[in-house]
N, C-alpha and C positions, 0 to 999 in steps of 0.2 A: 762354247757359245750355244750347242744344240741342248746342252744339258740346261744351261741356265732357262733356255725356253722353254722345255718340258716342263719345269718347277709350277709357272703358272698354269700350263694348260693341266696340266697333272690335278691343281688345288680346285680349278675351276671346276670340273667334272666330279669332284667329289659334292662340291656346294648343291650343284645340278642334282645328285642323285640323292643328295639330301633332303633335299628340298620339297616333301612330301609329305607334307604334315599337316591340318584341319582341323582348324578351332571351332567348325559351324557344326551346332547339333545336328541331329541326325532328322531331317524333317517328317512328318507324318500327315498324311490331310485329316482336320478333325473331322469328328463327328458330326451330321449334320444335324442342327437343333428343330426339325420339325417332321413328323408323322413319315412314316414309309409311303403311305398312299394318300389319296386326296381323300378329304371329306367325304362320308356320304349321308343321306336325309330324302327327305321328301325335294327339294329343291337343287338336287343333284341326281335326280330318278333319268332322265332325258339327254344328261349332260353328254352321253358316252358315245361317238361317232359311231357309222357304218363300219365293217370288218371291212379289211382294207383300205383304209383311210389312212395317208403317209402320216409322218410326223413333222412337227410345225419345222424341225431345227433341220429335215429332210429336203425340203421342200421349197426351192428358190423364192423369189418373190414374183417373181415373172410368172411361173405358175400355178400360185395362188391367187394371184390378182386376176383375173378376166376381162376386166373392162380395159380396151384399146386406148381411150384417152386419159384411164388414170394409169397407165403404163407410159403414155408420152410424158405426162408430166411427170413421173420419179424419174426418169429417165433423164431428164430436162434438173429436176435438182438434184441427180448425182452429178451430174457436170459444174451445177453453179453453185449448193449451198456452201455459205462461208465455215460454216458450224461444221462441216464435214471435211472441209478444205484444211480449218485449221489442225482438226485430228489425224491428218495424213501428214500434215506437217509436224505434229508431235512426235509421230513414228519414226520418220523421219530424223529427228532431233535426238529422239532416246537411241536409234539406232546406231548415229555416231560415238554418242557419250560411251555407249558398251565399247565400241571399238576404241576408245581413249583409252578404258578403264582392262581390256584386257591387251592393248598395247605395252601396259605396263609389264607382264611378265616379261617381256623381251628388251632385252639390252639396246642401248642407243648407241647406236656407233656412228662417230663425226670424225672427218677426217682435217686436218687440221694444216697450213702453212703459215710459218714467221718466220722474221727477221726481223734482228734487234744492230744497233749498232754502240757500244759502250765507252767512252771517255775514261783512261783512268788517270787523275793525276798523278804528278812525277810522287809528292809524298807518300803517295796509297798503292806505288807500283812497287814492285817485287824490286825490278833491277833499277828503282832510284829515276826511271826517264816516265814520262807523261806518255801515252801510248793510248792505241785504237783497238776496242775489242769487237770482231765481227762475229755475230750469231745465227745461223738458217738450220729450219728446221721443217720437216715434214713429217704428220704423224698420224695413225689410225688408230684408234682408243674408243673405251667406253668409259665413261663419266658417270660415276655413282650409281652402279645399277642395285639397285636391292634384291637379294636372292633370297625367294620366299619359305625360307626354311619355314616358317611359322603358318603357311597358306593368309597372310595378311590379304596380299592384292588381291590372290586369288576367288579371298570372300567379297572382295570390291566387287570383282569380275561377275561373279555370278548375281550378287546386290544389281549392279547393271542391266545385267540379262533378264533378270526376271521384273523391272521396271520397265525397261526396254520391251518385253512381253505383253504386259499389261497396258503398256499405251498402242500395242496391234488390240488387244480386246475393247479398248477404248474405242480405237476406230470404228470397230463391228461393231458394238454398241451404239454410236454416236450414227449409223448409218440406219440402224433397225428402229432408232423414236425417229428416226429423219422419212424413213419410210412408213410407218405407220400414221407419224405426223401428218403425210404430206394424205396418205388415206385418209383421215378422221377430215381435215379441211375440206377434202373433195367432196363430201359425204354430207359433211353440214352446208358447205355452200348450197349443196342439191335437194338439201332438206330445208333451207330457208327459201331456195327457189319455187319447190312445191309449193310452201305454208304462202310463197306471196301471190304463187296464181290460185290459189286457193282464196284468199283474203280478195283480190281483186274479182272473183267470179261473185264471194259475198257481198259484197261492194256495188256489185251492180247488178245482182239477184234485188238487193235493199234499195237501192235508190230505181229500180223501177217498181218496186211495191209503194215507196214513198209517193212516188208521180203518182199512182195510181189512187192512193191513200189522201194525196191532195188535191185531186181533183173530184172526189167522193165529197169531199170536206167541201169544198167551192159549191157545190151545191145543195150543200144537206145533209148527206146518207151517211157522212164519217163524221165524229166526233174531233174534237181535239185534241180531247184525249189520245183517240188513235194516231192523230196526227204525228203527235209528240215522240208518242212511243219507237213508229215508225224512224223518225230521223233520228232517235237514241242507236238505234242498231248501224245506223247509214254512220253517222260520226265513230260507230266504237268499229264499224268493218273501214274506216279512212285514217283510224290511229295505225291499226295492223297492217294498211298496205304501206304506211309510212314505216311503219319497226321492221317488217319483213324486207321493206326494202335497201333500209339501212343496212340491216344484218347482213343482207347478201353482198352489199359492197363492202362493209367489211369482213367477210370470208376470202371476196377476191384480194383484198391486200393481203390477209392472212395467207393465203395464198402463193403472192407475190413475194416473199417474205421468203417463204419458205424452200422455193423455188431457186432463188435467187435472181429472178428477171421476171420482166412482166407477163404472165400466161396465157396465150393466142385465147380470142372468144370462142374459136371453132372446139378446146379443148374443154369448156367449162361446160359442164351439167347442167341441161334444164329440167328436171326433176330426177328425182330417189328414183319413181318406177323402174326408167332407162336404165339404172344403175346396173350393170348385169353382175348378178352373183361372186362372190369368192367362191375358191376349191375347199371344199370342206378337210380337216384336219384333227386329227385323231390324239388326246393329250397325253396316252400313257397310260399304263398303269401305275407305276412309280413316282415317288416326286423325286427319285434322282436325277431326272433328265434335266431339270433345275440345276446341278453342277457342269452344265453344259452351258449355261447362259453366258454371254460374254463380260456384262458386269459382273458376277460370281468369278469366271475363271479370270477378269483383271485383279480381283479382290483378293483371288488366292494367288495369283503371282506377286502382290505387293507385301501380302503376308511371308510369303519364302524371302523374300527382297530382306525384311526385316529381321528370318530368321540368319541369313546369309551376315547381315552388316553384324549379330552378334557373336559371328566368327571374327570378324577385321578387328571387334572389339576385343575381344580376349585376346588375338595376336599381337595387340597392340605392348600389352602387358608383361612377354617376351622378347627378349634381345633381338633385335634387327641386325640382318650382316648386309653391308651392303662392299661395291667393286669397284676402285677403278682401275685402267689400265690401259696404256697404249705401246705402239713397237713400230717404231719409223725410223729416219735418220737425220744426223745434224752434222753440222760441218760449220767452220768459221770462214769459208768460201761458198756461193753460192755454186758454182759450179764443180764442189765436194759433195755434195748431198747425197748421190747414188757410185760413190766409189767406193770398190772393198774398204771396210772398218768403221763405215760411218754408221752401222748400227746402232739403235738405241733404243731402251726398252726402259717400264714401269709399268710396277705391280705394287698395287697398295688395296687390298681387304682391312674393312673396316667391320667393327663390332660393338652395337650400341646396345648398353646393357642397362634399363631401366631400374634403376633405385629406388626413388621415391616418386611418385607425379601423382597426387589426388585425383588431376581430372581427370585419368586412364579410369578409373574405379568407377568416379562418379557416371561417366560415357558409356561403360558397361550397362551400369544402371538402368540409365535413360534408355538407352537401344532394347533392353528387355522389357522395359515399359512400353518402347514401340511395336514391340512384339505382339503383347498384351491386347493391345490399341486396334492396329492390324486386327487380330483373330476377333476380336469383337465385333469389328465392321464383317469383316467375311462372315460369320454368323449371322448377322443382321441384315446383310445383304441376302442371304438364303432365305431369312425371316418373310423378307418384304417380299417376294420373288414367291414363297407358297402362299402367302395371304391376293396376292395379286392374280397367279391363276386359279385360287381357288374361289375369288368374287368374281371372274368371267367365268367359271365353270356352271357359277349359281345363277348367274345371266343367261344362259343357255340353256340352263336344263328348263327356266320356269318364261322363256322370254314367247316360246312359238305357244303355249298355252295362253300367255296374256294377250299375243297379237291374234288366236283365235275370238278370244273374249272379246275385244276391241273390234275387230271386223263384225262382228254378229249385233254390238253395238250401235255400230255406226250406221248399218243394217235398217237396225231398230227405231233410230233419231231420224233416219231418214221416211223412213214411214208415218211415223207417227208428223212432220212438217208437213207431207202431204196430206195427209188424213185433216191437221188442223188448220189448214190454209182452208181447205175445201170446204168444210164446215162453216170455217168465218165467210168466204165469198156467197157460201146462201146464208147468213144471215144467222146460225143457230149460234155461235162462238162468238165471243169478242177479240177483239186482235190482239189482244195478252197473250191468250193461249199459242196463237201463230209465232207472235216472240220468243215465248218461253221454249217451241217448238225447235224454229228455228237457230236457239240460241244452243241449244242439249245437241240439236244436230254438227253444228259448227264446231262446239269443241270434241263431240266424239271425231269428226275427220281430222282437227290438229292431232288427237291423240295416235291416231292412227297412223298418221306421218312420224310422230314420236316415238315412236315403238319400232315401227318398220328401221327407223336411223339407230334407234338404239341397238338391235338386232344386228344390222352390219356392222355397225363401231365396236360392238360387241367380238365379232369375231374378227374383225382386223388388231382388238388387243388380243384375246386368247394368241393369235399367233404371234404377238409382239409380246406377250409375256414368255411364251414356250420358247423363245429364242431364233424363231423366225423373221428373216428378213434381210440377213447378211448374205454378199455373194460369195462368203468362205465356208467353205465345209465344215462340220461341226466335226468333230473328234470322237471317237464310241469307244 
């Protein structure tokens, strides 16, 4: 009996130590298809941080950010966005699936108890009489385990894993537009704020020149022409505090949105000035730091994922051995089942040896196409990832020259309103010129608000491109 059991464990351990074999190419990260370093030009002269300036993908978000109340509110939508919720539950999801898929290499052992009880008639019994057959049986066994001589599952396994990978880079992605998002709203709410106390101080800068203008008129001294002119500016400063004020209620919902819940007044922005500053951050010399982003590194985990499943495929195309076998006891009395001689064993190895199947060949196919597919996107994703910080690169090197230009403008518009107000109230200028005045000055301050929010938007993406904004560690 001891020798009979050796037999199996003896064959078992040979499968076991055979079973070492890898159909998956030998994977390699390709080449990235774009420049070693970033651009450089006359619009990238400025681009380059202070020395000692971290790196975006260094550099938490908590101390990049500065401002207290846009720290409440990421703070406020890492807790509520769905959009984030759902990515953690992806991870989640792909995490079990791996554990399904490298469950497989291990054998299922089920432990089993019957009883059957059999009628035989008298014609179909041995000794001519009708008779009872009793059956009990308890047993511990494994049921078709497939032993991966060919590394088949094993390419599953790791197909899982590196899917499973890629929906954790998913979530760090999915959290870094979630914080940046939640930055650019904050930013434009506070810049539609400015443009409407801006528009509302025009508003009523205009409508007391207008009183002024109409009561000159009631007696004489103003024309109606002036008159007219005057309430053109009043009407076109009461469209803007209407659109400004629109815009800012819809940035709070955008807001709300983004958030997940509705965000306390005390946390909203009343203008860009207050806005305090981001940490400045430093892009690199290299654009490898780009393989470090978290959509690139999901994109080269789906790429391995696919070079993995054209291992399972070629396994596929080799003989399968698969096991069963169990060793317990039986008895025709229930109360036989654990006495000397009730042993009982099975061992049955199986060997499926593929002959003909098309769609093995054609599945190869396809999976190397996916391959193909994969490496295309991871390319493309690297593509769009240098072209992205290399237009914030070109944002910053030329933005604090244009908002110099702008200020000195603004400057300018403003002087020149006074200069032509003052001229029309004694009489040398007509009130054209104080519109024409006032109208160059008004849009040089929109611009100025313009430029100021492009400047921070600007660099709240520069570090949302460089892979800034996740609270996981980037990898070096």
């Amino acid at each position: 009996m001891k020798r009979m059991k050796t037999v199996p464990c003896l064959s078992l351990g040979v499968f076991l130590c055979l079973s070492g074999c890898s159909m998956t190419p030998k994977y390699t990260r390709p080449e990235a298809p774009v420049p070693a370093v970033w651009p450089s030009g006359p619009a990238y002269d400025n681009a380059q941080a202070s020395p000692g300036a971290p790196a975006a993908a260094e550099l938490k978000w908590r101390e990049f950010f500065t401002d207290e109340r846009l720290r409440q509110i990421i703070e406020m939508a890492l807790q509520n966005n769905r959009d984030l919720r759902i990515a953690a539950l992806n991870v989640q999801r792909a995490r079990a699936l791996y554990g399904i898929q490298r469950a497989g290499l291990l054998p299922t052992v089920n432990a089993t108890g019957s009883g059957s009880k059999l009628r035989v008639p008298a014609d179909l019994s041995n000794n001519g009489n009708a008779t009872t057959v009793n059956q009990y049986g308890v047993n511990l066994g494994i049921a078709s385990w497939e032993i991966d001589f060919f590394g088949r599952i094993r390419s599953l396994k790791d197909a899982a894993l590196q899917e499973y990978l890629a929906t954790e880079e998913a979530r760090s992605g999915a959290q870094i537009l979630l914080v940046s998002g939640i930055a650019n709203a904050y930013l434009t709410f506070a810049a539609d704020r400015e443009n409407l106390k801006l528009a509302q101080s025009t508003l009523d800068t205009q409508q007391a020149a207008y009183n002024l203008i109409r009561r000159r008129y009631d007696v004489g001294l103003s024309t109606e022409l002036d008159l007219r002119q005057a309430q053109t500016r009043v009407d076109a400063a009461r469209v803007d505090v209407a659109l400004y004020s629109r815009l800012a209620a819809q940035d709070d919902n955008a807001l709300t949105l983004l958030v997940g819940s509705k965000v306390p007044a005390g946390l909203l922005p009343d203008d860009l000035i207050l806005v305090s500053p981001v940490r400045e951050i430093s892009p690199e010399m290299s654009s490898e730091v780009l393989l470090l982003r978290p959509d690139i590194l999901q994109a080269e985990n789906l790429l391995k994922a696919a070079n993995a499943n054209i291992g399972a495929a070629r396994a596929a195309l080799f003989p399968r051995i698969s096991l069963t076998t169990a060793f317990g006891t039986a008895s025709s009395e229930l109360s036989g089942l654990f006495k000397s001689g009730s042993e009982d064993w099975n061992f049955s190895p199986q060997i499926v040896v593929p002959i003909f199947d098309a769609r093995a060949w054609s599945a190869l196919q396809a999976i190397k196409v996916e391959r193909e597919i994969a490496l295309a996107q991871y390319e493309k994703a690297i593509q769009t990832a240098f072209r992205e910080v290399a237009d914030a690169l070109a944002v910053r090197g030329t933005v604090e020259e244009q908002l110099s230009a702008q200020r000195s403008l603004a400057d300018a518009a403003a002087e020149t309103y006074r200069l032509s107000n003052a001229r029309y109230t004694k009489g040398i200028d007509s009130f054209l010129g104080v519109l024409d005045a006032q109208r160059s000055f008004y849009a040089a301050q929109q611009g100025l608000v313009s430029i100021r929010f492009a400047k921070l938007a600007n660099q709240v993406r520069l570090y949302a491109v460089l892979g800034g904004g996740s609270d996981q560690a980037m990898p070096r």
